[in-house]
TIMAR-643332 format. One record per atom (N, C-alpha, C): residue in one letter; y, z, x. Coordinates in steps of 0.2 Angstrom, whole numbers, plus 5000, padded with zeros to 4 digits. Layout:
<atoms>
aYZX...
</atoms>
This chain:
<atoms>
x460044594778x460544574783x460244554789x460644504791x460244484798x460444514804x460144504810x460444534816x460944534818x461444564821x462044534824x462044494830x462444474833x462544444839x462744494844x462644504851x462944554854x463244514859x464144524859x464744504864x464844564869x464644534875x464944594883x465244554886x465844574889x466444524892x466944564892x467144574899x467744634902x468244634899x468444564898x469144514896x469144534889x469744584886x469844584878x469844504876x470244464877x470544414874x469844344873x469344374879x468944304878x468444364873x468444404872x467844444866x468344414861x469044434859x469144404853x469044324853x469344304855x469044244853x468344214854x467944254855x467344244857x466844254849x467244324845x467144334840x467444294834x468044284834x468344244829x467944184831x467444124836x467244064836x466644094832x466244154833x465644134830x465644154821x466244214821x466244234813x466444154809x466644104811x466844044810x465944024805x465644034810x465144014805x464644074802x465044114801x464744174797x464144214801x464244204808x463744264811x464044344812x463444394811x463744464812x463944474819x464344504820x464644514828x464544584829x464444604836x464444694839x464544664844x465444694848x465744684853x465744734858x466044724865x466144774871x466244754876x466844804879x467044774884x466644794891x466444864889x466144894894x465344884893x464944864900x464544854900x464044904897x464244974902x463945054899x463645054893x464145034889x464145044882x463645004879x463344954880x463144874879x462244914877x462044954881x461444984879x461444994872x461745064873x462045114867x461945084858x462445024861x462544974855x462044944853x461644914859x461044854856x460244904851x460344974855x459945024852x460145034846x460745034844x460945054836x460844994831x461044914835x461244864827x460644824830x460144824835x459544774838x459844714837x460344694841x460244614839x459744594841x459744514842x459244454841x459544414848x460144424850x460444374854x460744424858x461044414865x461444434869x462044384872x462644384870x463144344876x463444374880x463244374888x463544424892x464144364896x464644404898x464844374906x464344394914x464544364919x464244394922x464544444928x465344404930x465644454934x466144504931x465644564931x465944604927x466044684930x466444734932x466644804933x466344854931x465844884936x465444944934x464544904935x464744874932x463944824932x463944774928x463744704934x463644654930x463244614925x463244564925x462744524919x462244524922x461944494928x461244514929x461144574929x461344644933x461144714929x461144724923x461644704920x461344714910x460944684910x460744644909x460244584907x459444644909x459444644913x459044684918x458844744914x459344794914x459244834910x458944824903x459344794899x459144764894x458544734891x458244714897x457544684896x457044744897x457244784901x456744854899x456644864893x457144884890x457144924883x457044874877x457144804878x457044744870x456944694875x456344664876x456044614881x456244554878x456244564868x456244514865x456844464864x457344514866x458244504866x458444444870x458444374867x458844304872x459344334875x459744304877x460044324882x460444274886x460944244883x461544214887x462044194892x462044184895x462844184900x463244144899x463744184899x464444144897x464844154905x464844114909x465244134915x465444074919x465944064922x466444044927x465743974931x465943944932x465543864937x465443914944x465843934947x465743994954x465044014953x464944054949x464444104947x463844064950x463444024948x463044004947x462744014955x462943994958x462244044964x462144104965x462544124961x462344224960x461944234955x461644184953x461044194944x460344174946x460044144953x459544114955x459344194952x459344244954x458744294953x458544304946x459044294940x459044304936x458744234935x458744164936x458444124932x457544124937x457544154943x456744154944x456144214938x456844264938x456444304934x456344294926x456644234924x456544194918x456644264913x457444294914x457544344911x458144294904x458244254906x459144214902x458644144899x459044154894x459044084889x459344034892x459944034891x460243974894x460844004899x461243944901x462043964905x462343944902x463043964900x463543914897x464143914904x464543884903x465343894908x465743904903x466343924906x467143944901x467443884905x467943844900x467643884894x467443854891x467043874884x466443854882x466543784875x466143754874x466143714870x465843744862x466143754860x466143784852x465443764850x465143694849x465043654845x464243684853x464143664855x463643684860x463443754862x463743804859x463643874860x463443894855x463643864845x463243854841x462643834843x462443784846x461643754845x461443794850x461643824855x461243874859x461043924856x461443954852x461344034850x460743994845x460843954840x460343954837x459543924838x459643894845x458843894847x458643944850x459043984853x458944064854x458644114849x458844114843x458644134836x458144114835x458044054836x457344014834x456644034840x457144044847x456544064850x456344134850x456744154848x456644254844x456244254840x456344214835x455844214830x455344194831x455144154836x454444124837x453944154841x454544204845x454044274850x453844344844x454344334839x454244394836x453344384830x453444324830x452944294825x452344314830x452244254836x451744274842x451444334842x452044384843x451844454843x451644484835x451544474830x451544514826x450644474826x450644424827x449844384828x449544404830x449744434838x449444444843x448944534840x449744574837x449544634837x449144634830x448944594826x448744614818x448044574818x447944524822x447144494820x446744524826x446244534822x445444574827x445044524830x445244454830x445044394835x445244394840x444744364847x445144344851x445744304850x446444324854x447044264852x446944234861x447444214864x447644194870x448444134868x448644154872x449344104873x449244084879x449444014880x449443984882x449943944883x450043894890x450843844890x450543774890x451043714891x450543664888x450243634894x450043664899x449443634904x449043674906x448943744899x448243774900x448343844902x448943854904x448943914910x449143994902x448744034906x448944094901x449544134902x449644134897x450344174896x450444224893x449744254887x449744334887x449144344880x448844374881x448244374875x448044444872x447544444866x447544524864x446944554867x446744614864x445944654869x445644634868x445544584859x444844554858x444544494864x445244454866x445044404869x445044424878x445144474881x445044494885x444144544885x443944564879x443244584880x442844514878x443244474877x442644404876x442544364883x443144374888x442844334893x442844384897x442844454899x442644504902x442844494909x442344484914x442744494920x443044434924x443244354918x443344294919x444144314917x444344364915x445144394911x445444354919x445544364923x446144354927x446144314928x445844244930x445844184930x446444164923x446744114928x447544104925x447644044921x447144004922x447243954917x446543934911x446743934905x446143934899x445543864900x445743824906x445443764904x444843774910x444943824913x444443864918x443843914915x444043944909x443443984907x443143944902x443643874898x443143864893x442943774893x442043754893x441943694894x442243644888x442743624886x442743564881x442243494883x442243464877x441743414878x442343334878x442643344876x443143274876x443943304881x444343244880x445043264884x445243314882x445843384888x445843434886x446643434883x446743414877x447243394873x447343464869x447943514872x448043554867x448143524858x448543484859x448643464852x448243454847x447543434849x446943414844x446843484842x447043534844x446643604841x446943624835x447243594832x447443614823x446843584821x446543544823x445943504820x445343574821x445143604825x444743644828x444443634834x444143624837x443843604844x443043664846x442743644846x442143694850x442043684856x441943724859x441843744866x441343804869x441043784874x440843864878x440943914883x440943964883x441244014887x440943984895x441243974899x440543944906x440344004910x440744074907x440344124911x439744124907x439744154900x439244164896x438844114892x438944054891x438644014886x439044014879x439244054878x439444084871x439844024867x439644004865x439743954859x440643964854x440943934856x441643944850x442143924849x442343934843x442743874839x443543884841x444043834844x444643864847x444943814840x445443874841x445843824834x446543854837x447143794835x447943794834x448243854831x448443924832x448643964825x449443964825x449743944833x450743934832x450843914839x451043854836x451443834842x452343844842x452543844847x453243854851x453443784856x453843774858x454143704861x453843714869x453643774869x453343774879x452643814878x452443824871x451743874873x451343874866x450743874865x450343854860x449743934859x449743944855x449544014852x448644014851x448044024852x447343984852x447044044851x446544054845x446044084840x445644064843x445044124845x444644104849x443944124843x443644074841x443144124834x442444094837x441844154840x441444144845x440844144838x440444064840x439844054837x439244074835x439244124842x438544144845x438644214848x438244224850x438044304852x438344284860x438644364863x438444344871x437744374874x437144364872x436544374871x436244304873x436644254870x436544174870x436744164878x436244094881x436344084887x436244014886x436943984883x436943904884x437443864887x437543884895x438043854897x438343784896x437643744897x437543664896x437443654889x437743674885x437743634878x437843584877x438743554880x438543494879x438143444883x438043464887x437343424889x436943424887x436443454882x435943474880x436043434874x436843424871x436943394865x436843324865x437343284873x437043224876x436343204874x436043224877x435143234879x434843224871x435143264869x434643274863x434843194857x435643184858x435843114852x435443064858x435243064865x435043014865x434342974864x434143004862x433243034859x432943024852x433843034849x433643024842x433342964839x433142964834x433142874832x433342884824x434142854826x434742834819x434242784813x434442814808x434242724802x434842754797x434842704792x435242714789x435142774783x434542824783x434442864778x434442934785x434642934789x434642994794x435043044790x434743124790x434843164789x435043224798x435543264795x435843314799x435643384797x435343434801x435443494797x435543574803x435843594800x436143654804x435743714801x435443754803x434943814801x435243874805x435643924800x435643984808x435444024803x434944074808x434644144805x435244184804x435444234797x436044274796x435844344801x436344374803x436244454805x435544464810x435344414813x434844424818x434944484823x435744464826x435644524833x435544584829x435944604822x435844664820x435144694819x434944654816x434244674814x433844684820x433844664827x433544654833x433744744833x434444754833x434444804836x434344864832x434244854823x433944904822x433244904821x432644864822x432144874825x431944874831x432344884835x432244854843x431844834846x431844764842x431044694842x431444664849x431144664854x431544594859x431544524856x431944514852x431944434849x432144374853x432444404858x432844354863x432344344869x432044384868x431344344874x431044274869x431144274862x430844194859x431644154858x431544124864x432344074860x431944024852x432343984850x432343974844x431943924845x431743874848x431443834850x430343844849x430743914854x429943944855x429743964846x430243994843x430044024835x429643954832x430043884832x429743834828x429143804830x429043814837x428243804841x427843834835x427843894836x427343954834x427443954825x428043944822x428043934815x427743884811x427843824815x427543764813x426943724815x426443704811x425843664808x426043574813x425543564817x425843514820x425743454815x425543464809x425643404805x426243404799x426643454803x427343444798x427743384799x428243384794x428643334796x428943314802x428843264804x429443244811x430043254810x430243274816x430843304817x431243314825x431843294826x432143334833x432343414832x432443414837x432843484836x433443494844x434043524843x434543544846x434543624846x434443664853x434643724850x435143744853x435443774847x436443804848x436243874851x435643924849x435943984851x435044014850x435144074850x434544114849x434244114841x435044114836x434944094827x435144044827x435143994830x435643944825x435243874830x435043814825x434843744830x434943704825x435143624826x435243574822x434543524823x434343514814x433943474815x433943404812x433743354814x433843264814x433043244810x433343214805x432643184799x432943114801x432343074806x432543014806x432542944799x432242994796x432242944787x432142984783x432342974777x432343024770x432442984767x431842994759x432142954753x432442984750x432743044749x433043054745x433443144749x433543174743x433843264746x433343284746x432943274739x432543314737x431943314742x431843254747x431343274751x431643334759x432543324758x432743364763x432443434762x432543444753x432443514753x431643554755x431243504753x430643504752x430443524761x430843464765x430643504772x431143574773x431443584771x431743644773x431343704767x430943684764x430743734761x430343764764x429843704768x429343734773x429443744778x429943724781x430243764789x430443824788x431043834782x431243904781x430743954780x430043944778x429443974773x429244004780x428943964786x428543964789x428844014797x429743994797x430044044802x429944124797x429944124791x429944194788x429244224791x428944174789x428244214790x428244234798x428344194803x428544224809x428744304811x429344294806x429744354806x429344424803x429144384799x428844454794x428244494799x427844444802x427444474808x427644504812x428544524812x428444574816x429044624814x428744634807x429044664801x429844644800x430144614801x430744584802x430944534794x431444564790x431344514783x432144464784x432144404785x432644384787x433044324782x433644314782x434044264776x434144224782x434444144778x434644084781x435144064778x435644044783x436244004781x436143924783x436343864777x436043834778x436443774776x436443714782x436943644778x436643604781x436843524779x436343474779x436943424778x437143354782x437243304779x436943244781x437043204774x436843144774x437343074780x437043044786x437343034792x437542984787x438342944790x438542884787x438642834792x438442774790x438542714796x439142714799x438942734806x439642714810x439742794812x439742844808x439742914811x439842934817x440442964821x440142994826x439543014827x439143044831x438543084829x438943164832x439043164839x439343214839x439943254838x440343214836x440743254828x440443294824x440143254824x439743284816x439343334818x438943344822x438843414825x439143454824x439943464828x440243514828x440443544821x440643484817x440943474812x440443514808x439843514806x439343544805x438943614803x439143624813x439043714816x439843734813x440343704811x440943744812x440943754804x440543714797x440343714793x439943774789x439343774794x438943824793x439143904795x439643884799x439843964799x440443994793x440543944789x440843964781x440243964778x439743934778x439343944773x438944024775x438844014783x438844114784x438944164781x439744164782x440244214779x440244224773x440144174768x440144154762x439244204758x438944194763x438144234762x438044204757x438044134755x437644104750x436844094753x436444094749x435844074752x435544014750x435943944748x435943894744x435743854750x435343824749x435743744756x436343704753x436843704759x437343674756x437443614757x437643564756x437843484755x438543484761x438643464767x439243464771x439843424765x440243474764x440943454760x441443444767x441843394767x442243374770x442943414769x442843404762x443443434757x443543534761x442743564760x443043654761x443243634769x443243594773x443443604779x444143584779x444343514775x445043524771x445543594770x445143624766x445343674762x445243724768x445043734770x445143794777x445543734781x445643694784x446443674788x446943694784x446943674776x447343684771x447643754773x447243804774x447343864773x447843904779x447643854784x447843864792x448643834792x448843794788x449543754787x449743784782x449443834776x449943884772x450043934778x449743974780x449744014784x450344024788x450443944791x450943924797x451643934792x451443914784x452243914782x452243984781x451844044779x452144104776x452544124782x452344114789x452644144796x453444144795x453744074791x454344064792x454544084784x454344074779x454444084772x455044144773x454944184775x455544244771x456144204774x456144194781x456844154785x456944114780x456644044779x456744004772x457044034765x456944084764x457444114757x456744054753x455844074754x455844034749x455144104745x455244164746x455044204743x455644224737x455344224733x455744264726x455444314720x455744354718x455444414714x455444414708x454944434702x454944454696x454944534694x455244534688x455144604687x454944594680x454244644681x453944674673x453944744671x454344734666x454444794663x454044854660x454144904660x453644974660x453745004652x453445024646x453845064642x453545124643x453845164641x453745244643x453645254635x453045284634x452945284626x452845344624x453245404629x453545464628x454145484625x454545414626x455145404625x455345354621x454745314619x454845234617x455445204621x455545194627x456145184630x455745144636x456345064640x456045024645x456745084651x456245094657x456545134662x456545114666x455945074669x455545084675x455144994673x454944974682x454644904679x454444914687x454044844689x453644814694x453644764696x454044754705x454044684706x453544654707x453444604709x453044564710x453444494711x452944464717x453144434724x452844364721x453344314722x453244244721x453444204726x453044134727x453144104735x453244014731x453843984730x453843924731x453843884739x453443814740x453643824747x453743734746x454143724750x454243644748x453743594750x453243604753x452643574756x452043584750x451943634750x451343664747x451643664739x452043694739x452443704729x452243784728x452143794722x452143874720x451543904722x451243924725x450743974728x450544064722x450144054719x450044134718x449844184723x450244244720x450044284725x449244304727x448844314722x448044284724x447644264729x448244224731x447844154735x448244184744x448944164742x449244194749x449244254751x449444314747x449544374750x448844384754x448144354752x447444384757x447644364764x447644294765x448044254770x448644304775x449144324771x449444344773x449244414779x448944454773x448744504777x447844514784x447644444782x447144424786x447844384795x448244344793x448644324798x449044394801x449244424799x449644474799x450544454795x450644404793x451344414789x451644474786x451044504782x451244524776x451544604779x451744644784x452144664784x452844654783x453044594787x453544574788x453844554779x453544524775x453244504767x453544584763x453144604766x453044684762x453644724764x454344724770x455044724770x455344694767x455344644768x455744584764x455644614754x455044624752x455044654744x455244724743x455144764746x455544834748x456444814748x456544784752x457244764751x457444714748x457244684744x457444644737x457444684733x456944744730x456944784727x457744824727x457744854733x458344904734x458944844730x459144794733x459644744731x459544754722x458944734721x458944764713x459344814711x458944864711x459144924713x460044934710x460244914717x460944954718x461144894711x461044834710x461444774705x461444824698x460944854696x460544884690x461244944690x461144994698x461745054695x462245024693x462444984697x463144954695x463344944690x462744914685x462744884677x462644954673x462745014677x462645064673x461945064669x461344994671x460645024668x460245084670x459845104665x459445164668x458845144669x458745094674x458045094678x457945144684x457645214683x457245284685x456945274691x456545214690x455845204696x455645134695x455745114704x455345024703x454545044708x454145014704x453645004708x453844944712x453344964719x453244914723x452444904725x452444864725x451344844730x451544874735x450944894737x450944904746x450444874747x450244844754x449344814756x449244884761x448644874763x448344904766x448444904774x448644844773x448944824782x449344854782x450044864776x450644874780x450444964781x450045024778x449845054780x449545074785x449345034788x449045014797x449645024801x450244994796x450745014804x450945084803x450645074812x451045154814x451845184812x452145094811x452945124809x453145114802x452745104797x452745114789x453245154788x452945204788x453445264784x454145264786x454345244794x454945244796x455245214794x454945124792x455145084790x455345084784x454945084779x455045104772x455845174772x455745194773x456545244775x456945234774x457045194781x457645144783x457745094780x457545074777x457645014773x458245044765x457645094764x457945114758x458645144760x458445194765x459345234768x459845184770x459745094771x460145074772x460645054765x460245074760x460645054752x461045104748x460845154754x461045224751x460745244744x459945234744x459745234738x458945294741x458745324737x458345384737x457545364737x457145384740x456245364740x456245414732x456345424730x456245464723x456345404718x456745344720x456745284713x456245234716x455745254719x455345204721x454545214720x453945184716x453545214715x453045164722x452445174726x452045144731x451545134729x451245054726x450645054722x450345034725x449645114728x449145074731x448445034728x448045014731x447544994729x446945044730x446545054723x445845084724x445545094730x445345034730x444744984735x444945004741x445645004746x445745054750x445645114752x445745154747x445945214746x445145244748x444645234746x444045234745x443645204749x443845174754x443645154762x443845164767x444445234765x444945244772x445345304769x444745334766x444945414764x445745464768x445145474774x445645534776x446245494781x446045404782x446745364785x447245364780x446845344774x447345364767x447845414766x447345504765x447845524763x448245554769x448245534775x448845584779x449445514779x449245444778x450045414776x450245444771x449845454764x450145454759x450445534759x450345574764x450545644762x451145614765x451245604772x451845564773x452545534769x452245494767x452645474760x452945524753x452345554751x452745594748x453045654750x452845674757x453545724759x454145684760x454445644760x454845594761x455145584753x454845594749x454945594741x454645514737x454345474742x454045424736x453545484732x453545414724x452845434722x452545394722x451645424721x451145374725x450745364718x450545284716x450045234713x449445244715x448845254711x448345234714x448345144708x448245094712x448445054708x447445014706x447144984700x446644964699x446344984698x446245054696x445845104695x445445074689x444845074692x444145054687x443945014689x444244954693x443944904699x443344924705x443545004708x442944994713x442545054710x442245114716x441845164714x442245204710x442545224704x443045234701x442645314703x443245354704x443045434703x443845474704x443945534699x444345574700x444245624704x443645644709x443445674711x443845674717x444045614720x444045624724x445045594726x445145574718x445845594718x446145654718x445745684717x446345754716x446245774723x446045754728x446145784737x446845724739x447145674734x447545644736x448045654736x448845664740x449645664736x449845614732x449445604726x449545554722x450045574717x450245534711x450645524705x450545504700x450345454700x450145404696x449245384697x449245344690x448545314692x448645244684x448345204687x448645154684x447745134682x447645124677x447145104673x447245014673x446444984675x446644914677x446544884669x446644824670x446644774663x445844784662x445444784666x444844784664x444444824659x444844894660x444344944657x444844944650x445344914648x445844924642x445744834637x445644784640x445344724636x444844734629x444144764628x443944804623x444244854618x444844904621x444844954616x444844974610x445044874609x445444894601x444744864597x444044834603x443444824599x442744864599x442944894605x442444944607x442245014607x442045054605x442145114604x442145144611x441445114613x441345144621x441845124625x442245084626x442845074628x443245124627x443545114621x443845154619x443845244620x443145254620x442945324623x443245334632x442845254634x442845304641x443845284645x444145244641x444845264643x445145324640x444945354633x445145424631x444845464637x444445464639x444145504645x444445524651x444845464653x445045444660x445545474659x446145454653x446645494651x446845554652x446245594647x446245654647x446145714654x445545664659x445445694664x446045684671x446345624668x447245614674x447445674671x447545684663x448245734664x447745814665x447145834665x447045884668x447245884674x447245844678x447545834685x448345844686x448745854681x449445844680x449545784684x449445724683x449645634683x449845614677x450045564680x450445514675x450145474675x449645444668x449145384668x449945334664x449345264668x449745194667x449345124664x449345124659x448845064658x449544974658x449044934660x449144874661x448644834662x449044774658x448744694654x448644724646x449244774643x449244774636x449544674633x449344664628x449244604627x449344594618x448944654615x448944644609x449344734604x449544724599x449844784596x449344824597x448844804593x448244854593x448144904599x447944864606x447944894610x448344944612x449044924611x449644984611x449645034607x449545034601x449545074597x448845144599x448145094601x447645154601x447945194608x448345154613x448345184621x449045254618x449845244611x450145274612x449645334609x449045334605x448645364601x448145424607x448045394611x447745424616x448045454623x448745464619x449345504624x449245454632x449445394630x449345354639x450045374641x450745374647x450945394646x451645314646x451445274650x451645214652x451245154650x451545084649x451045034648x451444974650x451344914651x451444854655x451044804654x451344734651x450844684648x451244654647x451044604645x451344514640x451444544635x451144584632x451544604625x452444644626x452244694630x452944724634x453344704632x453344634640x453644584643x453444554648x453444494651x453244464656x453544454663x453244444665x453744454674x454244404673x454844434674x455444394673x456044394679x456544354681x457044334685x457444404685x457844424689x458144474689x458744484685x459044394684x459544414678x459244404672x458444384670x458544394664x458044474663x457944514666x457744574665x457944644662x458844624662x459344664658x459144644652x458844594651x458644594643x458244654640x457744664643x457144704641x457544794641x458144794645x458144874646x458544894639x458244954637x458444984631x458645054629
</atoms>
């Protein structure tokens, strides 16, 4: 159900028809003639919008307004008032507390397009905020000439006592024109207080403010104010041919290791390392240094890779041995391109370092070949991102349900939704691929309401028809766990279907559970005093152990497809799921196996007292009206 609209206006006859114009296009209305009361109201139904008048008895539009921004800052906010008025609102328009002004009387057709850019700019502050509050990156918002407009803690402990300077294009050096726009491309840049090397990317823009991911290349241990000058300096030195080589070398987890051997490694910048590691009859070579780990190095001719590799064999060889001298065992992340005629040179630098920091995080220890394509695929990834923020608004999420047999009863009772995303841009996305994203961006709260209440909507369709579906599983992520307002959330949702947490099962994941013990179980005691019951969902995925389920308020335990795929070939298989079995129901749990696939399988699992099962064999995840087919 959407927000309502909130109508304040003294006059009965301009609220009525202030409400009969907008119910014309099907929005929810919450009306009032008394201001008083106008609180009270917006605390019970939250709209999204405000239309106040402004000369009004007991207290006017600007005191509501006023008030109202205290308690929901995010609430647009209206006026509908008389041509007079207007030099009695300067205070309210310095305090950039109101959306727009209309006059009476009002234009139908113009009050529509107002309220709904107002909606659109609710949306766009709620998005903001859920950014701001769910990534552990530096954020900053910004307006479109730079100036700051509100950021999280990461990015205030990144430029530290530079935080109150007002405008972003004062803390950070860019090397070309300072075009917010180009930053969906990515852009690097240095901190001018600290050197600090990093990568500013686009993550949402809004029609007056641009939202900037601040992902820092380098340590603040690094002292390279003058980068790009140093980067200047160093292309003009170089000598181009048409077989030049590029290469980016960064030592992994250096500061860590510094600090648990506490070697002073920062008294050898990187420069100094190559002195002392290298044989003065090695290859020729430039060199750029980016940091204390990380420097680009230039082959002014190469026959081939295979002589790339060959020198990087001996460079990387000969820094280890360095290292080793002062007991220090060190890995290399490592990319290289082949320069193309006509190449920027300093593009491709950046392009490069922004490169090598996938190939980082990736911990491959391969040298990697510059793909233009994964840099592709990471913008790719930053443009699905942008559609999930709007996806639920768009109606372009949709749910399947797979059926559960209860092989206690031979009977289907109970099933599990599962979340599907068409998107007109991108097409059908698996959950696999989005839902990480989602909960890396932060969406997937907002995701994970939306499927709790599609559910319920099931739900109620199902009593109607008089089926007996008992219990719907739902996923949960591990993010939406994080929110401090879950459990309330989860509630209210349900309480608004008038449907019970006892028809609803919470499927969490192993892997969680197992990394975030005791944050785990005080949600989940949470939830089960409230009446869900609790999934441990993939069991046999991570450190599998019963030991330490049974300190959980659990329910259920859902046996993954992995440990059930052999039963019907393996004996040891076969043994160590009788095992699992046997050891849930001394627990008094309910075991759950799924990815049943073939008879066989079913037959050894209803053989080995499993209690529930879910597969292709079953049935498959199916549309909500074709799901009545399976109940029986």
């Amino acid at each position: 159900m959407n927000a309502p609209i909130m109508l304040v206006d003294d006059e009965i006859d301009i609220l009525k028809s202030l409400k009969r114009t907008l119910r014309l296009q099907h929005y929810e209305v919450v009306y009032t003639d008394d201001p008083r009361q106008a609180l009270g109201l917006i605390q019970e139904y939250k709209p999204h919008v405000l239309i106040t008048d402004f000369r009004m008895p007991n207290m006017n539009g600007q005191e509501l307004i006023q008030e109202v921004k205290k308690h929901d800052p995010s609430i647009e906010c209206i006026v509908l008032s008389g041509q007079a008025d207007y030099d009695d609102m300067k205070s309210l328009i310095n305090a950039n507390n109101t959306f727009k002004f209309l006059s009476k009387p009002w234009d139908s057709e113009e009050l529509y397009t107002t309220i709904e850019a107002a909606l659109k700019n609710h949306h766009k502050n709620e998005l903001k905020t859920q950014i701001l509050r769910s990534n552990n990156a530096p954020l900053v918002e910004v307006n479109t000439i730079g100036n700051i407009i509100d950021c999280n803690y990461a990015y205030t402990e990144l430029v530290l006592n530079e935080v109150n300077k007002g405008n972003f294009f004062q803390l950070f050096n860019f090397e070309s024109d300072k075009c917010l726009d180009d930053f969906a491309e990515r852009r690097i840049a240095t901190l001018k207080s600290s050197g600090v090397l990093c990568q500013v990317e686009l993550k949402l823009k809004t029609e007056s403010s641009y939202l900037l991911i601040i992902k820092p290349l380098s340590s603040e241990e690094d002292k390279y104010p003058n980068f790009y000058q140093s980067k200047l300096g160093f292309l003009e030195h170089i000598n181009r041919t048409d077989n030049s080589v590029m290469i980016c070398l960064k030592i992994r987890d250096l500061l860590v290791k510094n600090i648990i051997s506490n070697t002073p490694i920062y008294s050898d910048t990187f420069k100094k390392i190559i002195d002392h590691a290298l044989l003065s009859e090695a290859t020729h070579f430039s060199m750029l240094e980016i940091s204390f780990d990380q420097a680009i190095f230039w082959l002014d001719s190469v026959q081939s890779e295979i002589e790339v590799h060959k020198f990087l064999d001996e460079l990387i060889n000969s820094i280890k041995q360095f290292f080793i001298r002062k007991n220090i065992q060190i890995k290399f992340s490592v990319s290289y391109t082949m320069i193309e005629p006509e190449q920027p040179l300093s593009e491709a630098i950046d392009s490069l370092v922004i490169y090598t920091q996938f190939v980082c995080e990736s911990r491959t220890d391969f040298y990697m070949r510059y793909s233009q394509s994964l840099l592709s695929e990471k913008l790719n990834e930053h443009k699905v991102s942008e559609a999930l923020f709007n996806a639920v608004d768009n109606d372009e999420f949709y749910l399947r349900f797979q059926p559960k047999l209860n092989l206690n009863e031979h009977s289907i009772n109970s099933c599990e939704v599962l979340i599907r995303w068409k998107n007109t841009q991108f097409g059908a996305n698996s959950p696999d691929y989005f839902i990480p994203l989602a909960e890396k961006d932060g969406q997937i709260v907002k995701i994970g309401n939306w499927v709790l209440e599609q559910a319920c909507i099931a739900l109620c369709e199902w009593q109607k028809e008089e089926l007996e579906i008992q219990k719907v599983a739902v996923n949960v992520s591990p993010y939406q766990l994080s929110d401090p307002n879950f459990v309330q959330t989860m509630y209210s949702i349900i309480e608004r279907y008038s449907l019970k947490p006892e028809q609803f099962e919470l499927e969490i994941t192993e892997h969680f559970v197992l990394e975030n013990l005791e944050q785990a179980k005080t949600k989940l005691l949470q939830l089960k005093e409230i009446g869900f019951s609790i999934a441990i969902d993939d069991f046999g995925t991570g450190y599998s152990s019963l030991g330490y389920i049974s300190k959980l308020p659990v329910d259920v335990i859902k046996i993954d497809k992995s440990l059930i795929e052999n039963i019907d070939s393996s004996k040891s298989a076969r043994d160590l799921v009788q095992n699992v079995i046997r050891l849930v129901h001394d627990l008094e749990l309910k075991v759950v196996a799924e990815g049943i696939e073939t008879v066989e399988q079913l037959e050894i699992l209803e053989q080995l007292k499993c209690d529930e099962v879910q597969g292709y064999l079953i049935g498959k995840p199916v549309l909500l009206e074709e799901f009545t087919h399976y109940v029986y």
